[in-house]
C-alpha positions, 0 to 999 in steps of 0.5 A: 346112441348106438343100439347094436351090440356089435358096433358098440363093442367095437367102439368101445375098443376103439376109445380104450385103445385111444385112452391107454395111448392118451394116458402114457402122453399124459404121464409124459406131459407131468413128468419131469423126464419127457423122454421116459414114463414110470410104466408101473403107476400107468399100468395101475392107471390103465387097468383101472380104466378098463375094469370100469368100462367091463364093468357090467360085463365083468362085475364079480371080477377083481383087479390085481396089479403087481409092478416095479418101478419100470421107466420106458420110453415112449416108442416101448409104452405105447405099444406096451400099453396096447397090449395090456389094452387089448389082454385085459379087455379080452379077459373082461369080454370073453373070461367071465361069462355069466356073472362068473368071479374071478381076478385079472392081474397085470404085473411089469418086471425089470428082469437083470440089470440089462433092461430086460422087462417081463410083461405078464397079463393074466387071469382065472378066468374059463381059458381060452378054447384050445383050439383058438390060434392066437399066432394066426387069428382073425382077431383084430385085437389079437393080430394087434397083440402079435404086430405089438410084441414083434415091433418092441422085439419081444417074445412071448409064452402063452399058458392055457392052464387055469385061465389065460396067461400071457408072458412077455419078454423084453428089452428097452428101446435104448438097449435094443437101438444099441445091439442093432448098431452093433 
């Protein structure tokens, strides 16, 4: 029943930020490890989710998603999840403009054998401005990107050329819990 276009984003967002957060519970609650999620088949899950909510916003894009089997603990999924929410939902708002075709891919990595994670969201979409600053924005979504990437101790390139994409690096929790002992 809402009729103004800027609250009904802004409450979309809300309900995808919610639904990627319920996913990984419910992920959790089927398995049979209740400490660990396969990010991978959530990943899948979560993408889809929110190409059918940009639908009508972004109907000539496609989805491509790419991932390993990748089992994180909750304290890494959650705010991994976030950031995919936010990343893609950012794309199918703003990459597409006007009927515009194009892809998005998702892609999660285990990098070596130490629980090292790359995390790539992209798309080939018209880009961002250059002169945005996504490491001081007033973005909500994007300022909640940052927070996300710092709490899981990540770092995190961003590339401008042909589309929109951002790479990020990780370590499990567990492997990071451990060299802070240390």
């Amino acid at each position: 029943s809402i009729d103004d276009p800027l609250t009904l984003s802004q409450f979309q967002d809300s309900q995808n930020r919610i639904r990627s957060m319920a996913l990984i519970h419910e992920r959790l609650y089927r398995s049979d490890d209740l400490a660990c999620i396969d990010f991978g088949t959530y990943l899948c899950d979560l993408a889809e989710s929110l190409i059918q909510t940009y639908r009508r916003q972004a109907q000539s894009v496609s989805l491509k998603v790419e991932v390993d089997t990748v089992m994180l603990d909750i304290d890494t999924a959650i705010p991994c999840g976030l950031i995919v929410n936010e990343l893609v939902s950012n794309a199918l708002k703003h990459g597409f403009p006007n009927g515009r075709r194009g892809q998005v891919g998702v892609e999660i990595r285990q990098v070596g054998a130490n629980e090292q994670y790359r995390l790539v969201i992209w798309d080939d979409g018209v880009g961002m401005l250059a002169g945005v600053d996504v490491w001081n924005t007033s973005s909500l979504g994007l300022q909640l990107v940052n927070s996300l990437i710092r709490q899981i101790g990540g770092t995190v390139e961003l590339c401008r050329e042909g589309g929109t994409k951002f790479d990020i690096r990780f370590s499990g929790l567990n492997r990071r819990v451990q060299e802070r002992a240390v």
